[in-house]
C-alpha positions in Angstrom: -13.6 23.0 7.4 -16.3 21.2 6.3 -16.3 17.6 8.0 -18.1 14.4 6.7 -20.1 12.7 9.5 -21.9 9.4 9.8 -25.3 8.4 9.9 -26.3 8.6 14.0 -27.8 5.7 15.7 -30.6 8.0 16.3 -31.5 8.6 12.7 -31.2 4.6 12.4 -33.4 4.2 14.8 -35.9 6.0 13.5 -36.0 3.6 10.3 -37.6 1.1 12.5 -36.3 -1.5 15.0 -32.3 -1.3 15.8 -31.2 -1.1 11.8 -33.4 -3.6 10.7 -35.3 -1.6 8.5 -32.6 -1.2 5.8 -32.9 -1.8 3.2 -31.6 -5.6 2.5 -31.0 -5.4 -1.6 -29.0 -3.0 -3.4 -31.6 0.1 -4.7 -30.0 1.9 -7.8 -32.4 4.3 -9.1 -32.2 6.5 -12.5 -32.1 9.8 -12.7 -30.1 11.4 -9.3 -28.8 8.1 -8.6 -28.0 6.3 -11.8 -24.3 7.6 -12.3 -21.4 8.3 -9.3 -18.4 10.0 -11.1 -15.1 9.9 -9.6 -11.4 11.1 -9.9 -8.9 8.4 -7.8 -5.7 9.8 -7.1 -3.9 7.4 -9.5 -5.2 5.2 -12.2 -5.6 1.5 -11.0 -3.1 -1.1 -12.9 -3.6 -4.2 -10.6 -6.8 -5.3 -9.9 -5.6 -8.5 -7.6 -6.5 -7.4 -3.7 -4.2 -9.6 -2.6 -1.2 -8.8 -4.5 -0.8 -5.5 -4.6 -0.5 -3.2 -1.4 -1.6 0.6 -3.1 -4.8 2.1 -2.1 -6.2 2.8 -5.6 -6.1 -1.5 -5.6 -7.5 -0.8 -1.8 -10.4 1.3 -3.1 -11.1 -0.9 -6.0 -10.9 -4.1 -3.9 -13.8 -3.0 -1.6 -16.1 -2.3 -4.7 -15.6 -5.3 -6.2 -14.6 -7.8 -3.4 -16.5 -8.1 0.3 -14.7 -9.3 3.6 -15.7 -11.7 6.5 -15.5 -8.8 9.0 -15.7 -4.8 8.6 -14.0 -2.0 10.6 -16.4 0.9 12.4 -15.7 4.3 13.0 -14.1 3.1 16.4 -11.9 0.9 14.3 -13.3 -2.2 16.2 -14.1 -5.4 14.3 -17.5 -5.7 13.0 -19.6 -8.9 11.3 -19.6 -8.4 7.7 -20.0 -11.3 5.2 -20.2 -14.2 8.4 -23.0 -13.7 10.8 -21.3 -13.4 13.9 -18.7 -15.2 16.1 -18.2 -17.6 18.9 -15.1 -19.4 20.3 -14.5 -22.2 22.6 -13.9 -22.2 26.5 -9.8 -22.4 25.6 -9.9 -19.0 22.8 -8.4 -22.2 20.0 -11.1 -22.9 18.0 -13.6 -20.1 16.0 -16.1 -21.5 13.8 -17.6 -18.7 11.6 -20.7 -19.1 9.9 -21.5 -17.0 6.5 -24.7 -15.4 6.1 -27.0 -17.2 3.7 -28.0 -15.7 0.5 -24.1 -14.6 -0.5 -23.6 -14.3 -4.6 -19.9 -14.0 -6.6 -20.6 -12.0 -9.4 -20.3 -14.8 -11.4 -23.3 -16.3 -10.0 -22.0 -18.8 -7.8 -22.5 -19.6 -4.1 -19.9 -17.8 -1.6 -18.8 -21.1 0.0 -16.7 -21.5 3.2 -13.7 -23.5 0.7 -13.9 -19.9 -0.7 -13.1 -18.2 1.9 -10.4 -20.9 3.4 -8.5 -20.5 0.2 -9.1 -16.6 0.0 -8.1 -16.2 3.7 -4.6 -18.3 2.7 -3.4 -16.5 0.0 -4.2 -12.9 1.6 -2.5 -14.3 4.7 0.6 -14.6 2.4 0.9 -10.8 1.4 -0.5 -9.1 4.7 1.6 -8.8 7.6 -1.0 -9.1 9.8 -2.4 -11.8 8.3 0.9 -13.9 8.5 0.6 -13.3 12.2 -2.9 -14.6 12.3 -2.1 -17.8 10.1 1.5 -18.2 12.1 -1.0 -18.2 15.0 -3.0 -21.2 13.2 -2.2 -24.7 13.4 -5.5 -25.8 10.9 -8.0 -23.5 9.0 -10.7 -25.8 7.3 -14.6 -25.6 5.8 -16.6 -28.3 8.3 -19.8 -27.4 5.8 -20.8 -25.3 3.3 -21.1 -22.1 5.5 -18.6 -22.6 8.0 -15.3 -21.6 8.4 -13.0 -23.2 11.5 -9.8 -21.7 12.7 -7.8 -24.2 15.1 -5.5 -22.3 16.3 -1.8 -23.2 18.4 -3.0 -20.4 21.0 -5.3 -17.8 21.6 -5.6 -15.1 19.5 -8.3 -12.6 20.3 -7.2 -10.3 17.2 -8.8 -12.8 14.9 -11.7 -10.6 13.6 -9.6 -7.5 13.6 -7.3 -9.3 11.3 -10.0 -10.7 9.3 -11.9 -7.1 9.0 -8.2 -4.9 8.9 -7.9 -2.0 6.8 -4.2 -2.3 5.7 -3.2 -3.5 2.9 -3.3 -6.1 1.0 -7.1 -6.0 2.0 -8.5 -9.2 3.4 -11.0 -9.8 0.2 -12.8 -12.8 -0.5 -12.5 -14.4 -3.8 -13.9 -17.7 -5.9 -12.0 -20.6 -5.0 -10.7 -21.2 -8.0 -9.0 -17.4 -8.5 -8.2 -18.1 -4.5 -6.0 -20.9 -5.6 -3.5 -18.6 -7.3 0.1 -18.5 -6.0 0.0 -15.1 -3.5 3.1 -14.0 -5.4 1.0 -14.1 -9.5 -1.2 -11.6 -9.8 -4.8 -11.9 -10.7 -6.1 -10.9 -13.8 -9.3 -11.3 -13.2 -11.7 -9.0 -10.5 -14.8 -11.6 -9.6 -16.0 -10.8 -5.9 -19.3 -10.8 -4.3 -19.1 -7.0 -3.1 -21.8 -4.7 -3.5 -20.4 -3.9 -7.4 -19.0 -5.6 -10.2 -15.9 -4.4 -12.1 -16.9 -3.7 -15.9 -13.8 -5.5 -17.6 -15.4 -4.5 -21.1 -15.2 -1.0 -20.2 -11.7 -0.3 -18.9 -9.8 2.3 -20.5 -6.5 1.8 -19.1 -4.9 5.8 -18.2 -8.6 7.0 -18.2 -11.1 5.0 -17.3 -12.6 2.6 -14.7 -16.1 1.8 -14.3 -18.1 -0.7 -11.6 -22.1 -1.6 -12.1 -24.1 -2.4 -9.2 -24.8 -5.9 -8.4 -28.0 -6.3 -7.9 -27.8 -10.2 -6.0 -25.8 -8.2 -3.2 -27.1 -9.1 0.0 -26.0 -6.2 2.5 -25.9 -7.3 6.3 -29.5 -6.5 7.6 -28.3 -4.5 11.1 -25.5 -2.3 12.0 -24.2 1.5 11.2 -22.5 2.0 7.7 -19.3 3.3 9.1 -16.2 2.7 7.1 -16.0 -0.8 6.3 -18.7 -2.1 8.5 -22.5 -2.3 8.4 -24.8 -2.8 6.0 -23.3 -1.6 2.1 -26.2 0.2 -0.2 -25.5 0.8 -3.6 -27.2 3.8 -4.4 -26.0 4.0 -7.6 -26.4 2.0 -10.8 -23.0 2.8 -11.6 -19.6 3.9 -10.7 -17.1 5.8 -13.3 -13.7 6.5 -12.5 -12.2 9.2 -14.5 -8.5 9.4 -14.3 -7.6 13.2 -14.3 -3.6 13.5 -13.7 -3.8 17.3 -14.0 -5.2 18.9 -11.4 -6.3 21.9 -12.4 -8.4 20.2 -15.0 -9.9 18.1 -12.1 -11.1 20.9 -9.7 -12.3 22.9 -13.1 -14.6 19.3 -13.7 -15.5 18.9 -10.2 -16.7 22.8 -10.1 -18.4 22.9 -13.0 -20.4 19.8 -12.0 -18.9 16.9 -14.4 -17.2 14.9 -12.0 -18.9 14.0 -8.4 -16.2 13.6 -5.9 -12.6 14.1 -5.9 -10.1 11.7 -3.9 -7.5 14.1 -2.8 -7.4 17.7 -3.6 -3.9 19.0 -3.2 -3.3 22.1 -0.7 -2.9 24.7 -3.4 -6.5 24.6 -5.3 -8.4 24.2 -1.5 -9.3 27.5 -1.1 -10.7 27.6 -4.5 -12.6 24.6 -3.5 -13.8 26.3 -0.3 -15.1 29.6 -2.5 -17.8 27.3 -3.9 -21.5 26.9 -3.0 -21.3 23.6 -4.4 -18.9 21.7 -3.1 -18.1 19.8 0.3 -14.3 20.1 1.3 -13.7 17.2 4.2 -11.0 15.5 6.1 -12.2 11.7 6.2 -9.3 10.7 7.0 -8.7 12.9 10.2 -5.3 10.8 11.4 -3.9 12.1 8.0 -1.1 10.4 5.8 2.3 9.6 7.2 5.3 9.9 4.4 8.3 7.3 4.9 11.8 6.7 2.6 11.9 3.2 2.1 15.6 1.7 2.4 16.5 -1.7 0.4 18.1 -3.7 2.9 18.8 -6.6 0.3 22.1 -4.3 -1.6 24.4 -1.9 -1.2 24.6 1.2 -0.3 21.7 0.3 2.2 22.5 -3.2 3.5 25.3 -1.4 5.8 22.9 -0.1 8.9 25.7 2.0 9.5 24.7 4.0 6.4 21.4 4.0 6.9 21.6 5.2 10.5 23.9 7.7 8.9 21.3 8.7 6.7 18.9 9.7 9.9 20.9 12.9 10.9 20.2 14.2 7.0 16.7 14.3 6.8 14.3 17.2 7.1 10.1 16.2 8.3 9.8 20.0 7.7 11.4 20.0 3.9 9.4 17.2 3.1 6.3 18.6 4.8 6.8 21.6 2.7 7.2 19.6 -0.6 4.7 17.4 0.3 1.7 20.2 1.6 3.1 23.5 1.3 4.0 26.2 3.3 0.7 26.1 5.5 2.2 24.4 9.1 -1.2 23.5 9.9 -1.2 21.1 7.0 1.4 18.9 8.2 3.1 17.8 11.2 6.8 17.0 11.6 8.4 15.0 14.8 7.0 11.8 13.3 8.4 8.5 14.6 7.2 4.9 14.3 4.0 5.1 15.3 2.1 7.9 14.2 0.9 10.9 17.1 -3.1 9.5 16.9 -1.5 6.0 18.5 -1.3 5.3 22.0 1.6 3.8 21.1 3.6 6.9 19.6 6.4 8.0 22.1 9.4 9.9 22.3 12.0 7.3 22.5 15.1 7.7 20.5 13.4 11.1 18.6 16.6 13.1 18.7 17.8 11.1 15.2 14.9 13.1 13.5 14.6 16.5 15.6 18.1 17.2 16.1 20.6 19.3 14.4 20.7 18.6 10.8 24.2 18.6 10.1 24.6 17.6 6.0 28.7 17.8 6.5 28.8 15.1 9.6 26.5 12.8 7.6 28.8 12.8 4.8 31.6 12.0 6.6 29.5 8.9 8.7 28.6 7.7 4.7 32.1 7.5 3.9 33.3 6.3 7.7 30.8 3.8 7.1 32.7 2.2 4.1 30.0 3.6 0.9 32.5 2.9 -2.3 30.4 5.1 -4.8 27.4 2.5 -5.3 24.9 3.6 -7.5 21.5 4.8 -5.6 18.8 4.0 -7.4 15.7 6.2 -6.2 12.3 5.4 -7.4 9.3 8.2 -7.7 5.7 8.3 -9.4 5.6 11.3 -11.9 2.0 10.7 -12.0 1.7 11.8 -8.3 2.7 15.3 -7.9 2.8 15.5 -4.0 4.8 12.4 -3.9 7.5 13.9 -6.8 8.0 16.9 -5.1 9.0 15.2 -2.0 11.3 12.6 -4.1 12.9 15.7 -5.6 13.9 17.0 -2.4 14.9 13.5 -1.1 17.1 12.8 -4.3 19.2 16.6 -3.8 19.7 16.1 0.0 21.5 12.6 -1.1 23.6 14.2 -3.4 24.8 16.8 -0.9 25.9 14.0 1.7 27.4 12.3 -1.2 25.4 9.3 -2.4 25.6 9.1 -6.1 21.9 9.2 -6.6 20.2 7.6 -9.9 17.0 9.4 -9.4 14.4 7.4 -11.6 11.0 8.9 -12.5 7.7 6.6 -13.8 4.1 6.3 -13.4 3.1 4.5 -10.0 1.9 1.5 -11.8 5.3 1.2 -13.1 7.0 2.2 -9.8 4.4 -0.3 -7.8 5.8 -3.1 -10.0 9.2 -2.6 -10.2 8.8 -1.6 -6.0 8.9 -5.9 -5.9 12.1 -6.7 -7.6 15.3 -7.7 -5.6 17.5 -7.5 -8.5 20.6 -6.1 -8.4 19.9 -1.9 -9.6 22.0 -3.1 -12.3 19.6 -5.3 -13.6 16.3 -3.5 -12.9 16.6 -3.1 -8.9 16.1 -0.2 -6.7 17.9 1.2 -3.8 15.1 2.9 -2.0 11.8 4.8 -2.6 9.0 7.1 -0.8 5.2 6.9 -0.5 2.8 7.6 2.3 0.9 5.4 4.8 -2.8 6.5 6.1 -1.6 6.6 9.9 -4.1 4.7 10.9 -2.7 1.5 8.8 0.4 2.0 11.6 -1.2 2.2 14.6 0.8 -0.4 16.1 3.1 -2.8 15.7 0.5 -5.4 14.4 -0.5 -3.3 11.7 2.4 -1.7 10.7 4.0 -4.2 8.5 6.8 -1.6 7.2 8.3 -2.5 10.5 8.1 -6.2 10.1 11.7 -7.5 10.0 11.1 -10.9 8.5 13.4 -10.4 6.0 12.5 -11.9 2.4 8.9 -12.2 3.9 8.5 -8.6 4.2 7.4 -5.8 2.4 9.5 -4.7 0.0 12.5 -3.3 1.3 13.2 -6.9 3.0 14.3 -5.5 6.3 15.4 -8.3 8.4 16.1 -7.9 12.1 15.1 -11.0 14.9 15.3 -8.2 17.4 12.1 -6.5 15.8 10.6 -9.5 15.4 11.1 -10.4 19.0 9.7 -7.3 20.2 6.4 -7.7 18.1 5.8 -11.3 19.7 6.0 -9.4 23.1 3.9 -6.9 21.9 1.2 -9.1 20.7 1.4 -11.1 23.8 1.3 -8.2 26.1 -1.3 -8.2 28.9 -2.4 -4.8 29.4 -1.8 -0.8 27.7 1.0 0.0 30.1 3.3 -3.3 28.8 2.1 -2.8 25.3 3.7 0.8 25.4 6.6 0.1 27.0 7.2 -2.7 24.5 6.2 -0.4 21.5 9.1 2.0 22.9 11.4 0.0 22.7 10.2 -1.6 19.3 10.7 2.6 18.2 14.3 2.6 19.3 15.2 -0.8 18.0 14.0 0.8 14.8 16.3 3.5 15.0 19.0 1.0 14.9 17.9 -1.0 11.9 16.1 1.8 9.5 13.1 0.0 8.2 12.5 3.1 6.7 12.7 6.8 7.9 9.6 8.3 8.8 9.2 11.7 7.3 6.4 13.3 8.0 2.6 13.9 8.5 0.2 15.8 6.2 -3.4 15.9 6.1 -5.3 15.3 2.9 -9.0 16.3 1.8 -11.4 15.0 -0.4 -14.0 17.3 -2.3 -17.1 16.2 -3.4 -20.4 18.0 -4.8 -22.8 19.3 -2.1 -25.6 17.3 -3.1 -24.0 13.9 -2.4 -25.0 12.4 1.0 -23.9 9.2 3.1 -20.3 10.2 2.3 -18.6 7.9 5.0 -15.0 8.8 7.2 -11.9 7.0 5.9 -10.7 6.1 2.1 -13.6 5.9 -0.2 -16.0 3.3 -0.4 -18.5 4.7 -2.3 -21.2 2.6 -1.3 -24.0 3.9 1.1 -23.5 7.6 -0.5 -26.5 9.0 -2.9 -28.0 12.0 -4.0 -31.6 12.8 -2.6 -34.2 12.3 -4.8 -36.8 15.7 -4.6 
């Protein structure tokens, strides 16, 4: 298996001083460099990177739109857009000073009242980012360049917050887009990242394309790993080629048309492998967690009895099968809360996934449990094979324990949309749904906002339990490993008892690329700092 692996601090070294020889401008070139084609695993329908929690929005976002802080490959905080940080004695106050010289595509200054308003409407939409402002008592612009958080106590995950890689991503926009109610999305993509989104170019279904922007000021130090570090745009432009079929996408990437493939499914890999010319790579090496989202706001799944019901039915291994295929070493089943790459993953409370499936006891819990026949409403992507497949075998295993399943197929977009209704399914609702998580964005309980239980402030699903929210506060609040992984234990059973959602399993997912790309970076695809070598 062919791994991506990123730049060495030895090899940065020998540009000159620490990092400082980077390049500080954005250096598209013709020729090699002047094109980077691209197949995303969906087409992109929302361009606000506030609103919308999908990693094709994700990926888009961090094109288009820069952050204060950046994640490294250790997934520690890192400087990004502000030049570094300080606190007070007491851990309450954080000024944070932007770096000069930073451009919105639109020509404008990035101002601290940016960011204020930018950092208020994300901290609407992110769970983590509704701890951090919860955490606030007054965020404020004291100048031009600098950004003050007064906060009620001290919160030492500020910069991880401000630099997380869950979704909605932290982006900074223009004040005046900024300014937008968190739940209306934006229409329009203006950011100061390293490219600009090509409005007049957008194909909807086919086509997305990004220019560089050549005002970008990357950060003059630091490794380019993940999110962090300085952000070189290699190449004049980005194209984004939507291929749904993907047969016809490995036969483009072979053949040399296409670049760089998000995520090639199981079945064409060793095809892939057989080539000379292309890179297959894990660069996401926690892989992708699947979950069945439960509506807690109507019936059937408002009753946690029916939901816990539901617990005993489920299969990680069918779903790992539908999901990756047949290959075990693939996937991984005996998935709980948090996934097995977390020091806070435990066994607690496992036996509702691992023990005896037993589709005959289920349906007699169901009907114990009072279900009167309500329609289920299950959503899936038709435009996402992996995630059909598993919402096929999701949809038959309800209708063996009796649940009159309404199984509803779309394109994402559509699904992603309708995913935020609370309607009654009678008027355009849903009942439940499945997508994956990278595992990573569920680390712990302050990332993973699918086990939020803030009720109508939740992701959708609406899960409301003061018990989970309790146990989160501890967490957060927790003095050493030891406590946070005790808490995190019980966090794990107490979701056993309310259903969140049911975490199905783990598969691992790899992106193929042409050989003579370079830079690639681990983790989702930035597409900055990668380039072709010029002879």
């Amino acid at each position: 298996m062919t791994r991506s692996r990123p730049v060495s601090r030895r090899t940065v070294l020998k540009l000159g001083a620490g990092a400082a020889a980077l390049p500080l401008a954005n250096i598209g070139l013709a020729g090699e460099n002047h094109v980077l084609r691209f197949i995303p695993t969906l087409d992109l329908t929302v361009l606000d990177p506030h609103w919308s929690p999908t990693y094709v929005t994700r990926d888009h976002g961090y094109l288009v739109f820069d952050t204060l802080f950046g994640t490294d490959n250790a997934f520690q905080p890192q400087p990004q857009m502000v030049e570094g940080t300080v606190t007070d004695p007491d851990g309450k106050r954080w000024p944070l000073t932007l770096r000069e010289g930073l451009k919105f595509h639109d020509g404008e200054p990035v101002l601290a009242r940016d960011c204020v308003a930018s950092i208020g409407r994300w901290g609407r939409r992110n769970s983590f980012g509704q701890t951090l402002m919860a955490a606030t008592d007054q965020l404020s612009a004291a100048d031009d360049r600098t950004i003050v958080f007064r906060l009620k106590k001290p919160f030492p995950l500020l910069p991880n917050a401000l630099g997380t890689l869950t979704t909605p991503m932290p982006a900074i926009l223009p004040e005046r887009l900024a300014k937008t109610d968190a739940f209306t999305q934006i229409k329009e993509a203006v950011g100061s990242g390293p490219y600009r989104f090509k409005a007049d170019e957008r194909m909807a279904g086919a086509r997305t394309v990004y220019e560089q922007f050549a005002d970008y000021q990357p950060r003059a130090h630091g490794l380019p790993e993940r999110t962090a570090g300085p952000k070189i745009a290699h190449f004049a432009r980005v194209e984004w080629t939507v291929t749904p079929d993907a047969s016809t996408a490995a036969a483009a990437l072979l053949k040399g048309e296409q670049d760089w493939w998000d995520f090639a499914p199981a079945d064409l890999l060793p095809l892939l492998r057989r080539s000379h010319d292309i890179d297959v790579a894990l660069l996401q090496e926690s892989g992708n967690v699947s979950l069945l989202r439960l509506n807690h706001l109507r019936p059937p799944f408002d009753n946690p009895r029916i939901r816990r019901a539901l617990l005993g039915a489920v299969s990680q291994e069918d779903a790992a099968i539908a999901v990756a295929g047949a290959d075990p070493s693939l996937w991984r089943t005996g998935i709980g809360y948090f996934p097995p790459v977390s020091p806070m993953a435990s066994t607690a409370g496992m036996e509702a996934l691992t023990g005896p499936r037993d589709l005959g006891r289920v349906r007699r819990e169901i009907e114990a449990a009072g279900y009167a026949g309500e329609r289920v409403v299950l959503l899936a992507a038709g435009d996402s094979p992996e995630g059909l497949r598993r919402s096929t075998v999701l949809a038959d295993l309800m209708k063996h324990v009796g649940l009159a399943v309404d199984f509803q197929v779309s394109d994402w977009g559509t699904m992603m949309q309708r995913i935020f209704k609370k309607d009654s399914v009678d008027q355009g609702g849903w009942s439940c749904a499945t997508w994956s998580l990278v595992a990573t964005d569920m680390m712990d309980p302050a990332v993973n906002s699918y086990l939020r239980g803030n009720g109508t402030d939740a992701r959708p699903g609406w899960p409301t339990s003061t018990r989970l929210e309790e146990l989160r506060d501890m967490w957060l609040d927790a003095p050493d490993l030891a406590t946070r992984q005790r808490i995190a234990s019980e966090i794990q059973l107490q979701a056993f008892q309310d259903v969140p959602y049911i975490p199905l399993s783990l598969d691992y997912r790899f992106a193929a690329y042409r050989k003579d790309l370079v830079g690639v970076l681990a983790g989702f695809p930035v597409l900055w700092n990668v380039r072709r070598p010029i002879a």
